[in-house]
C-alpha positions in Angstrom: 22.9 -66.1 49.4 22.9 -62.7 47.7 24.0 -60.7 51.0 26.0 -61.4 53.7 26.5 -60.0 57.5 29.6 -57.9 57.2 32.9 -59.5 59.4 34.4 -57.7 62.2 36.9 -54.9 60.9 38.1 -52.2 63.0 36.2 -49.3 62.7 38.3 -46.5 61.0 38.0 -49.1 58.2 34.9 -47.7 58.0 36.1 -44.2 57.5 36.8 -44.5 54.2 33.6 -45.6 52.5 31.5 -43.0 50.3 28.4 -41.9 52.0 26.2 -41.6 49.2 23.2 -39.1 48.8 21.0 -42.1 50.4 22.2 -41.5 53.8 18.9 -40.7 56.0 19.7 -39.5 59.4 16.6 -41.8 60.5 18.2 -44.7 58.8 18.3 -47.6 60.4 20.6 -50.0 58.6 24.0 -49.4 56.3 24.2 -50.9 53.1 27.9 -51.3 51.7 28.5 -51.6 48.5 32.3 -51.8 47.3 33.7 -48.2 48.7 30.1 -46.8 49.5 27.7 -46.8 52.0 23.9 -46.1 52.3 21.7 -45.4 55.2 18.5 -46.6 54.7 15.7 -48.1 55.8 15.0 -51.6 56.4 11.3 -51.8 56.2 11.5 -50.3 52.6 14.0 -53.3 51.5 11.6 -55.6 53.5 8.6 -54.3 51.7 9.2 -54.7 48.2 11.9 -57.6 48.2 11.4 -61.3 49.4 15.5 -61.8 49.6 16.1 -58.7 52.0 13.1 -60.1 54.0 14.6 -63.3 54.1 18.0 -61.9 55.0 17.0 -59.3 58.1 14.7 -62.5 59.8 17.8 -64.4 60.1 18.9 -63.9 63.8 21.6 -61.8 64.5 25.0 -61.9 66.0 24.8 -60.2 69.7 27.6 -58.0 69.0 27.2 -56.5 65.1 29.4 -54.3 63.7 27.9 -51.0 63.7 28.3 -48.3 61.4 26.9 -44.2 62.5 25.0 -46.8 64.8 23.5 -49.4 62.7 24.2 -52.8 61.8 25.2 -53.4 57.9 24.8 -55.4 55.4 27.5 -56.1 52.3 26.3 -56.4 49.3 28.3 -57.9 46.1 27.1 -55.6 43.9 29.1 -52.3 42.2 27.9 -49.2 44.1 26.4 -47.3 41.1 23.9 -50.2 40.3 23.0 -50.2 44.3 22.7 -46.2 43.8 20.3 -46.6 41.0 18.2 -49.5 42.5 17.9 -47.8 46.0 16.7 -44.9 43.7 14.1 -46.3 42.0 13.0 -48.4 45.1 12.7 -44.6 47.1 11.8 -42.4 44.0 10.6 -44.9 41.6 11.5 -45.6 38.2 10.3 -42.4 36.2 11.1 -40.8 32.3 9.8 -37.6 31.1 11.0 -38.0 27.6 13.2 -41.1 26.9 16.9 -40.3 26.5 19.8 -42.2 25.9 20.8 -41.2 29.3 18.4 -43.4 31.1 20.6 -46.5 29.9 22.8 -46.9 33.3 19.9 -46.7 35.6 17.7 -48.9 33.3 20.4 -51.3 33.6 21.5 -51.4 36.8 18.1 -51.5 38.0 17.2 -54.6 35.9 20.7 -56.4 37.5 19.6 -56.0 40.5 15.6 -56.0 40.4 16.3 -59.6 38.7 18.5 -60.5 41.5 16.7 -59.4 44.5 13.3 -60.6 43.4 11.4 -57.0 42.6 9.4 -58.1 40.0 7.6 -54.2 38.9 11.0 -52.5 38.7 12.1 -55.7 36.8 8.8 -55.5 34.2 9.1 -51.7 33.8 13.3 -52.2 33.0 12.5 -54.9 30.4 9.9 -52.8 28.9 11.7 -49.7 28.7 14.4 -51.9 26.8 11.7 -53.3 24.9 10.5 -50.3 23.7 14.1 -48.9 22.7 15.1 -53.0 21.1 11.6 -54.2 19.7 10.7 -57.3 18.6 8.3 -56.1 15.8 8.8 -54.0 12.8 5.5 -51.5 13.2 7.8 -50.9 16.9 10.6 -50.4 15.2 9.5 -47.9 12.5 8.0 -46.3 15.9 11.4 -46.2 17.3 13.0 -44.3 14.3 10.1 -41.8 14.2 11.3 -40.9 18.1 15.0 -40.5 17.0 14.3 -38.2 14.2 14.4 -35.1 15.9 12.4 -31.6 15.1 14.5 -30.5 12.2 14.1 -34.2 10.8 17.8 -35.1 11.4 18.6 -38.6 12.6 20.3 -38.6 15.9 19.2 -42.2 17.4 22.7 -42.2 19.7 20.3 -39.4 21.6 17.1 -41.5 22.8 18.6 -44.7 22.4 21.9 -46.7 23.9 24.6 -46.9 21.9 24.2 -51.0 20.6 27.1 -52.7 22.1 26.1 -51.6 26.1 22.6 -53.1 25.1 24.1 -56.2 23.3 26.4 -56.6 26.6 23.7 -56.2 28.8 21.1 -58.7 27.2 23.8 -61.5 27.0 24.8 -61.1 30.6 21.0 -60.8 31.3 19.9 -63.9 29.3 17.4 -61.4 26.5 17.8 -62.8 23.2 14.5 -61.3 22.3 16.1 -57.3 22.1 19.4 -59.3 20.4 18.4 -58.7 16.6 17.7 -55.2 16.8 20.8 -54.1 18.8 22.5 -55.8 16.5 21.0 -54.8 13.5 21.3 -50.9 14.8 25.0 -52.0 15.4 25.5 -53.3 11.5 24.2 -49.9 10.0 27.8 -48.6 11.3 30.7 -48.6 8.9 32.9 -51.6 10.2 35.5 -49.3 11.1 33.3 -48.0 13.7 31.7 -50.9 14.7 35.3 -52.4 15.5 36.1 -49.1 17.5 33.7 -49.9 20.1 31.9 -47.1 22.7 32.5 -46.0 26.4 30.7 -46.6 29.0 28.5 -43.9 30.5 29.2 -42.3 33.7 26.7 -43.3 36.2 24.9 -40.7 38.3 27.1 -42.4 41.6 30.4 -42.0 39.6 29.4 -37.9 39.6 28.9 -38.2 43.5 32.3 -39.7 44.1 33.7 -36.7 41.2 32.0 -34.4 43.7 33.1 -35.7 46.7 36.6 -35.9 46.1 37.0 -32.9 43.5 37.9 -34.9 40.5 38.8 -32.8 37.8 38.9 -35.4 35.3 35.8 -38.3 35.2 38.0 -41.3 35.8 35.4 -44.0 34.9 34.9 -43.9 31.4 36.3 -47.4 30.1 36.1 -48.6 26.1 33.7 -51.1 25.6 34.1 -53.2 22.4 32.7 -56.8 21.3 33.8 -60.0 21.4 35.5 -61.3 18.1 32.9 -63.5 17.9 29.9 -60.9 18.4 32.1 -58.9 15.8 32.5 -61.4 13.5 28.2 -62.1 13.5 28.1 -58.5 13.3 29.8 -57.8 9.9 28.5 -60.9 8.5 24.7 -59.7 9.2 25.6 -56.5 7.6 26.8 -58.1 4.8 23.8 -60.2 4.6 21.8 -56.7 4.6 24.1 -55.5 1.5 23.8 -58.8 -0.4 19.8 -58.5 0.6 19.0 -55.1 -1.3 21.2 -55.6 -4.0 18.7 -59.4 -4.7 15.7 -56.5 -4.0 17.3 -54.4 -7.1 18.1 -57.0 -9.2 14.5 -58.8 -9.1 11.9 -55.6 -8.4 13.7 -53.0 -10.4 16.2 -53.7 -13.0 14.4 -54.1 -16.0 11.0 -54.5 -13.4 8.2 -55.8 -15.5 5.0 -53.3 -15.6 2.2 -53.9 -13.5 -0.1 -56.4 -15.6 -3.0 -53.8 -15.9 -0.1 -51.1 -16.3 -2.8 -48.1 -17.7 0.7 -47.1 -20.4 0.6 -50.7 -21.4 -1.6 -48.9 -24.6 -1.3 -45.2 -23.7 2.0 -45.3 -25.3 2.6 -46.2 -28.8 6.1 -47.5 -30.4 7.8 -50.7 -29.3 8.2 -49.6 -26.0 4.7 -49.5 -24.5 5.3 -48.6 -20.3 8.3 -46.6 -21.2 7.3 -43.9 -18.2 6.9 -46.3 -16.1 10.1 -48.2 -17.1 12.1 -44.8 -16.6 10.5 -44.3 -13.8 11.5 -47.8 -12.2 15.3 -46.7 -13.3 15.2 -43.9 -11.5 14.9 -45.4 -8.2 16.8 -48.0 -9.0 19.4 -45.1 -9.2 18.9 -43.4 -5.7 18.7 -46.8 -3.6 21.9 -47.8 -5.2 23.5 -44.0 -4.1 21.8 -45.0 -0.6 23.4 -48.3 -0.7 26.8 -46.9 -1.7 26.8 -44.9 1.3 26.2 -41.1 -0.2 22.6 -41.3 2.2 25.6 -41.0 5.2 24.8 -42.9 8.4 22.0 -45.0 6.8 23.7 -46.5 3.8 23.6 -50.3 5.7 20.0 -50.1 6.6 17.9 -51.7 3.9 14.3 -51.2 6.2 14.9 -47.6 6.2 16.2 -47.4 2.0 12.9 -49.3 1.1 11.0 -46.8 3.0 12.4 -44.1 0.9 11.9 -46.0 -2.5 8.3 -46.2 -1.3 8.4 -42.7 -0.8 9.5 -41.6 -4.2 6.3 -42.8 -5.9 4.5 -39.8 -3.8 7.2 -37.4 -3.9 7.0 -34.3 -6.8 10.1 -32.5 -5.8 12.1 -34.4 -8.7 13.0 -32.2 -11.6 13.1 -33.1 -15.8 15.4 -30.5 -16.3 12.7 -27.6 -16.5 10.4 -27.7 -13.5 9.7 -30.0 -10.5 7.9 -33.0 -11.1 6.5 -36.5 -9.9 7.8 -40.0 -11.2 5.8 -40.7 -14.3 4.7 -43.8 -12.4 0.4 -45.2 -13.2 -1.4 -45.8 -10.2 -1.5 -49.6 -10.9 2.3 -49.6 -11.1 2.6 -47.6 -8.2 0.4 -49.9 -5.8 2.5 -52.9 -7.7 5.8 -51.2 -6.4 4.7 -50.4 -3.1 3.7 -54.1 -2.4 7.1 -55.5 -2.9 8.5 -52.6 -0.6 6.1 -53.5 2.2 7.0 -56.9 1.6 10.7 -57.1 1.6 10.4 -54.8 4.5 8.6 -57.2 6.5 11.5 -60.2 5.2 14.1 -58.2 6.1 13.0 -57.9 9.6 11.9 -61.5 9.9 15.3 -62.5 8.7 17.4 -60.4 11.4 17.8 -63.5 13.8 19.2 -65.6 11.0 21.7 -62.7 9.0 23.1 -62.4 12.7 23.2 -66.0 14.0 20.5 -66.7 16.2 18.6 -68.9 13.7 20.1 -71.4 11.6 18.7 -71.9 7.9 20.1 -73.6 4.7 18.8 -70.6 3.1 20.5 -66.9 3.0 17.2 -65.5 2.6 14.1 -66.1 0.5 15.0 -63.8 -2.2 17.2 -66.4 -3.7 14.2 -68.7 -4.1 12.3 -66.1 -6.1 15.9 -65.6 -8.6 
């Protein structure tokens, strides 16, 4: 049983709770949650949830305990997550422009959506979630798009959760599915950081109490770090990212092999026929191993977003010979060659997230080493 009729304490007990901004003076039943209570209706609870349903048909002791004249109800729930589900019950679940923000009421809404039986505000949490943790690549380059803000800086930490409050939530929710992206948006960290942890948000409850009882100070942030085991599957994944593009270099660009209808194949005489599009080749080699080395700050541990930039450098003419801005002095057919093997390893990579961060167990690292 989820709920449970309230026992008999003296009523200045009752003097203490938090009265919450859900407190309707046509309520007709108190919910208490922890130190907070909420006067709402019963009919709305009835209407969208077969467990409060359930619980009000059950006959009633002829003497309740009433509180501001209404029988209550405990629930064993925290009173921000009751604040955010009675909100999104009354005022529905709504975002005008997703924000990182949204997390706590996303959250506690799914908690207690999944445990009360509403099954819409359950859907619309998990894909909210979904959309923020994808399960597909073409998602996930959709996702990084929306965290690139107007002046193209990448500022993910503002539309999207930090990783380990959506890593905690989908273990203690049972959603492996949004696992390998948190935890692959985790890995791009230095390990420093990752070890450091984050705080948890303060709720839009927490703010009432802060208001209530003129707290100078929010009192509720707490650090939030993993387990030693979700650390340890952590760093090893990032390694296996490293150890990933540095196979990627080693087989499609050091000393890469020309496309075989390479047009400089016989446009270049000497015994060095492709020599542009050798140099060329070198070159990138060059600024994904500056990437991988970290100088590309913040995304020096993300492989799907450095092969997206050695992609790009075959288009790009802002490079310069020394005289005047220029393009690599890449042929088409070595171009499209190139780009191939980007779009592919791309796609690997991602397939390869639940195995580099323990979800999938292989005798193989990753398929790279089969094509060595």
């Amino acid at each position: 049983m989820p709920v449970k009729e309230r026992e008999k304490i003296p009523p200045e007990k009752y003097t203490t709770l938090v009265r919450s901004d859900f407190w309707f003076r046509d309520g007709n039943i108190v919910i208490i949650a922890g130190s907070a209570a909420f006067k709402v209706h019963r009919g709305q609870l009835e209407r969208h949830s077969e467990v409060f349903s359930d619980l009000f048909s059950l006959p009633q002791p002829d003497n309740p305990e009433l509180v501001d004249g209404c029988p209550c109800v405990e629930l064993q729930d925290s009173p921000s997550d009751v604040f955010y589900f009675l909100s999104a019950l009354y005022d529905g679940l709504y975002f005008k422009k997703p924000r990182s923000s949204d997390f706590p009421a996303v959250a506690a809404v799914l908690r207690l959506s999944s445990k009360y039986l509403v099954e819409h505000l359950r859907q619309h949490c998990l894909a909210r979630l979904t959309c923020d943790w994808p399960t597909r690549l073409v998602d996930w380059d959709t996702r990084e798009r929306r965290c690139t803000d107007e002046t193209g800086r990448y500022v993910p930490r503002d539309f999207c959760a930090h990783p380990i409050l959506v890593i905690e939530l989908a273990l203690d929710m049972n959603l492996p599915a949004i696992l390998p992206a948190a935890l692959y948006d985790l890995s791009r960290y230095g390990p420093s950081k990752i070890m450091s942890g984050t705080t948890s948000p303060i709720t839009a409850y927490e703010r009432v109490v802060i208001r209530q009882t003129n707290s100078p100070l929010p009192p509720f942030e707490k650090p939030v770090r993993l387990s030693r085991e979700l650390l340890c599957r952590t760093l090893r994944g990032r390694e296996a990212t490293q150890h990933y593009m540095a196979r990627f270099i080693a087989k499609e660009l050091h000393c890469r092999s020309p496309a075989v209808d390479c047009l400089n194949r016989t446009g270049e005489k000497g015994d060095n026929p492709s020599r542009s599009c050798h140099e060329s080749f070198y070159f990138i080699m060059l600024n994904i191993l500056r990437s991988v080395g970290g100088i590309a700050c913040g995304r020096d541990a993300d492989p799907l977003y450095t092969l997206i930039q050695a992609a790009e450098m075959l288009s790009r003419t802002d490079f310069s010979d020394g005289q005047r801005q220029c393009g690599l002095k890449l042929c088409q057919p070595c171009k499209a060659d190139f780009a191939e093997a980007t779009a592919k390893a791309r796609e690997e990579v991602w397939s390869l997230l639940p195995q580099w961060f323990g979800f999938v167990e292989s005798d193989k690292r990753d398929s790279l080493l089969d094509l060595d």
